[in-house]
C-alpha positions in Angstrom: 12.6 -12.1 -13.8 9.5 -11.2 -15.4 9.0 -7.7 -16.9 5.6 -8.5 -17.7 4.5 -8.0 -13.6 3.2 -4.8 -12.7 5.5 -3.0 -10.5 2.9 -1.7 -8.3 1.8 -5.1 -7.3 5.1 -6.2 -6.3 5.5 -3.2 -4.3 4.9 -5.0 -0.6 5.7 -1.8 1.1 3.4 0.6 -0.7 0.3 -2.7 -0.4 1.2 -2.3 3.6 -0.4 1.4 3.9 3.3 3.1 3.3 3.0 5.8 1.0 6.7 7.3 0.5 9.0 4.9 1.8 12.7 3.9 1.5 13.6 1.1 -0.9 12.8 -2.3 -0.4 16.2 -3.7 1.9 17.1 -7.9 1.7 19.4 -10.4 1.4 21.3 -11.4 -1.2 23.5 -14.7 0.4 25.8 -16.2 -1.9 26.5 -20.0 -1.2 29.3 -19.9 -3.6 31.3 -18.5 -1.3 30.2 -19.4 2.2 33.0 -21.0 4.6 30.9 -22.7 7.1 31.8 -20.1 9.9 29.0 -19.6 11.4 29.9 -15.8 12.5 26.3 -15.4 11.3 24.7 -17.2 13.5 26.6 -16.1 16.7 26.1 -12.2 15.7 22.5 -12.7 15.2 22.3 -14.2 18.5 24.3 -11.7 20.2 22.5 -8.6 18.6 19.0 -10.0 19.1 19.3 -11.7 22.6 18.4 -14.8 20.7 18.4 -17.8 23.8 20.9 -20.8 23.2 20.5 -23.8 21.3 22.8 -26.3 19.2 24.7 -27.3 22.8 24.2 -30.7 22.2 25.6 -32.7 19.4 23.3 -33.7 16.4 25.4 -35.9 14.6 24.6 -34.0 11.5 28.4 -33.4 10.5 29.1 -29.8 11.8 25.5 -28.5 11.6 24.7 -28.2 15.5 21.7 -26.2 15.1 19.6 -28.5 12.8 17.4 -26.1 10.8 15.9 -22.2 11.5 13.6 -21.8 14.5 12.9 -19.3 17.3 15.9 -19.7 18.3 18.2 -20.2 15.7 16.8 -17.1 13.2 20.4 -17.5 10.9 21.1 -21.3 10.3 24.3 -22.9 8.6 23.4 -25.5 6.3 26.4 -28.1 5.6 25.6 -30.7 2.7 28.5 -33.4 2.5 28.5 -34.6 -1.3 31.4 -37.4 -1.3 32.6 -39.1 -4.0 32.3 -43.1 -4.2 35.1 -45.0 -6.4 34.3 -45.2 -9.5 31.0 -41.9 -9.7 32.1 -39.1 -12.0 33.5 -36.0 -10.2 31.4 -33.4 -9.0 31.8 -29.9 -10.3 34.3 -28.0 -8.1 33.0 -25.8 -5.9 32.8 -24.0 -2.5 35.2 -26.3 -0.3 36.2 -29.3 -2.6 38.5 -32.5 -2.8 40.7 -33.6 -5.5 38.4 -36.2 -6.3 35.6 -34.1 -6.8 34.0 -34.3 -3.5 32.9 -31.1 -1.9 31.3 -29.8 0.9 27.9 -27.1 0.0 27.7 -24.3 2.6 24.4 -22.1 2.9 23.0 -19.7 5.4 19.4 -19.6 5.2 17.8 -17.3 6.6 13.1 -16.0 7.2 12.7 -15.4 3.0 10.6 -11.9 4.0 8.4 -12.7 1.1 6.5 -10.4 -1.0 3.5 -12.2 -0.8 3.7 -13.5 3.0 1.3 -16.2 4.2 1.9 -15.0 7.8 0.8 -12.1 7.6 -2.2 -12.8 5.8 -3.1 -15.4 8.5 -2.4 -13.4 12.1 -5.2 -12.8 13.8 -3.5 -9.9 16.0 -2.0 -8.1 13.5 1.3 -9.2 15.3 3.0 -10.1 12.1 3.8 -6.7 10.1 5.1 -5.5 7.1 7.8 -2.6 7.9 8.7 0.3 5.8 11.5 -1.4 4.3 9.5 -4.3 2.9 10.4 -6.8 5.6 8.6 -8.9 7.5 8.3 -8.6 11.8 6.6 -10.5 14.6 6.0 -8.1 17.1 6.2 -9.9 20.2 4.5 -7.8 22.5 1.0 -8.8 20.6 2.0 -12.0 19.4 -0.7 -14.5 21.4 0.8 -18.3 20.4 -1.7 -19.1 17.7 0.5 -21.0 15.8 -1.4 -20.2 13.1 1.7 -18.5 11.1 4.0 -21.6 11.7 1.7 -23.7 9.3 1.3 -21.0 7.1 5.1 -20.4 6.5 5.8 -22.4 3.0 9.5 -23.0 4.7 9.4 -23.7 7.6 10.9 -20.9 9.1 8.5 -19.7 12.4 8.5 -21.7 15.6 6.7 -21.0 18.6 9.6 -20.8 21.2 9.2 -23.4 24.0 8.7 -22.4 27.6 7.2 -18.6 25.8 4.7 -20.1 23.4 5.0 -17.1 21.3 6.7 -16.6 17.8 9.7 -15.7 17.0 12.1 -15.4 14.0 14.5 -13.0 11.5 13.5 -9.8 12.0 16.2 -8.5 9.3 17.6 -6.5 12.4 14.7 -3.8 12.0 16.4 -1.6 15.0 19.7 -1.4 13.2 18.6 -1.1 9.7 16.0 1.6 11.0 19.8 3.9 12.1 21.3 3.0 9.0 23.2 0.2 10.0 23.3 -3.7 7.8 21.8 -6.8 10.1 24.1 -8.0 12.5 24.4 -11.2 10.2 25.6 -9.5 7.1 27.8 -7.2 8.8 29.7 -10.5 10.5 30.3 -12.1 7.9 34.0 -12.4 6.8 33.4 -13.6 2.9 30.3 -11.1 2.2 28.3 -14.5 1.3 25.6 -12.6 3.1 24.5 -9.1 1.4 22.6 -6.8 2.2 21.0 -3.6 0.9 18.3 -2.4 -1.8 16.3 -5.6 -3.2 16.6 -4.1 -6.9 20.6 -3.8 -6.3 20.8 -7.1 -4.9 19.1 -8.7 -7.9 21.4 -7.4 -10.6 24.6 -8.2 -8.4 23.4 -11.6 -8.2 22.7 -12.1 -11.9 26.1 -11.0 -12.8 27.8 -13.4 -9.9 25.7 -16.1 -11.6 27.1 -15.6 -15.2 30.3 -15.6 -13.8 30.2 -18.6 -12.5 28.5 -20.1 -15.6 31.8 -18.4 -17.0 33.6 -20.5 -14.5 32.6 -23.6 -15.3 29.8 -23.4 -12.6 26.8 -24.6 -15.3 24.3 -25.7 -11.8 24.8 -22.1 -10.3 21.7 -20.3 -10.0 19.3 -17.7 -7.8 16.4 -19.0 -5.7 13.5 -16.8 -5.0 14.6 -13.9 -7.1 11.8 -14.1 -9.6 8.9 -12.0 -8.5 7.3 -14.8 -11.0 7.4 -17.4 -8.6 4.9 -18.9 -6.2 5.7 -16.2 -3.6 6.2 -12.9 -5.8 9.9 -13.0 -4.9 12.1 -13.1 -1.7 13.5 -10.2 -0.1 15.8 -12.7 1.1 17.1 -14.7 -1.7 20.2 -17.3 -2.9 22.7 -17.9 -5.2 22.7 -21.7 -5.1 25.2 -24.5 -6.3 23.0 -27.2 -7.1 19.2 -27.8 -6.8 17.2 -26.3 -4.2 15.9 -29.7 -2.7 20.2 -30.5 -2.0 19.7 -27.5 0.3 16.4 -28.5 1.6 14.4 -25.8 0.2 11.3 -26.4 -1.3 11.7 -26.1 -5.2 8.5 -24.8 -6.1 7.3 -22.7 -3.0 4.0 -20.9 -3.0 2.2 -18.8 -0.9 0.2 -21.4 1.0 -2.7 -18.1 1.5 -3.2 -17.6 -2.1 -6.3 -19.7 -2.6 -8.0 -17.9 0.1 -10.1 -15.3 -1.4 -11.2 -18.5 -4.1 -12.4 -20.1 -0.2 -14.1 -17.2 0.5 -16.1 -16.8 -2.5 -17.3 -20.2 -1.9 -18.2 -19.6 1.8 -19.8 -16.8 0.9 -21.8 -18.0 -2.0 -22.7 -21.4 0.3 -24.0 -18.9 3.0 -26.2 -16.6 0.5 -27.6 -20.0 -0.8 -28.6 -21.4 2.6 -29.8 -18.0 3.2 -32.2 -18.0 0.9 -33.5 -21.4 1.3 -34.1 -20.8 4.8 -36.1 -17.2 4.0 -38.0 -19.4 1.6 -38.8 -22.5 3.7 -39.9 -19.7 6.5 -42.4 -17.9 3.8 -43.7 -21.5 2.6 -44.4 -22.4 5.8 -46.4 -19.1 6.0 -48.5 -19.3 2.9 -49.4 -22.8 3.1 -49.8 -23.5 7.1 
């Protein structure tokens, strides 16, 4: 985590228009101790009236749901590594074999990013940033652009068939708003999923990380803590047992926005220049008819 960072600038909340305002709230989820329950996923359903999917069988092990969408907005990630005769054991962790094979559980969740490509790019001013520093598609303006789904670096929004608008995490606004955790965190049996002040989060995680190092756990580490990175830090963010890719998160992720104003500058110079030649061919043509 970089000290070197203004704080002001990583301050989402205060950027939005919100002048006193409560901390910034997240997600701390901890892989490290995830079972694979999925009580996430059915209590984020159940609180948010989230429609049905995952009926039908994938064949994708047990992971019915596939990946996060509009309607899946908490998605359990199951990574089967198995050991082959004769391949060195793996390191042992989460649900493992005597052989070293082990199974990597995640719930991923919408990142709420500090710097948020969706916002930047909505047109309606349906995606907002809330007093807590999350991020909220209000679906009462939303209009089906789309434009937000490409913008999202993960992956995250989907336009919900049959509605056309879109949907995802919402970081249970209405129950954090009363003083209550999201549905998600508060369902889950292992506390893999955390919730509560983003600077709290991140020094809990640190210490859960060099305890694992401590462990014997050398491959543990946080993703999307580092106000650093390529999104200014999550205000959802993991504790990881092996590379982010083996989870299927990007490794590198930037806010796809964030050559934008560079655009516009261009655009704007481009325009000035034809400006001028046109105002100049238009006074030639008057001097010499």
């Amino acid at each position: 985590m970089s000290s070197q960072l203004d704080p002001a600038a990583l301050d989402p909340t205060a950027r939005a228009g919100y002048g006193e305002h409560p901390p910034r709230m997240g997600f701390f989820t901890d892989t490290s101790v995830c079972i694979g329950c999925k009580a996430c996923e059915v209590a984020c359903k159940t609180w948010n009236a989230v429609p049905e999917d995952g009926i039908e069988l994938t064949g994708m092990s047990y992971d019915n749901t596939g990946g996060l969408g509009a309607s899946t907005w908490r998605h359990v990630a199951f990574i089967e590594q198995i050991q082959r005769p004769g391949e060195g054991a793996a390191d042992d962790a989460a649900v493992g074999g005597a052989d070293g094979s082990r199974w990597l559980m995640s719930s991923n969740v919408c990142k709420h990013c500090t710097e948020s490509a969706c916002l930047d790019v909505c047109p309606t001013g349906a995606l907002m940033r809330t007093e807590f520093g999350t991020v909220v598609v209000q679906s009462d303006i939303c209009n089906g652009c789309g434009y937000c789904v490409s913008a999202c670096p993960f992956g995250v929004i989907e336009r919900r068939e049959g509605d056309g608008r879109a949907w995802k995490c919402t970081l249970c606004y209405d129950r954090i708003g009363d003083g209550l955790e999201p549905a998600c965190a508060k369902a889950c049996p292992t506390q893999s999923i955390q919730f509560g002040p983003l600077d709290e989060l991140r020094e809990r995680a640190q210490l859960r990380v060099e305890e694992l190092h401590l462990k014997g756990e050398p491959a543990a580490q946080l993703y999307l803590d580092d106000p650093a990175d390529g999104i200014s830090g999550g205000g959802a963010f993991f504790l990881l047992l092996d590379e982010p890719e083996v989870y299927g998160l990007p490794p590198d992720p930037v806010v796809t926005t964030r050559d934008l104003p560079r655009m516009w500058r261009h655009v704007a110079t481009a325009a000035g220049g034809l400006l001028v030649g046109g105002l100049a061919a238009s006074l030639g043509r008057k001097l010499w008819p």
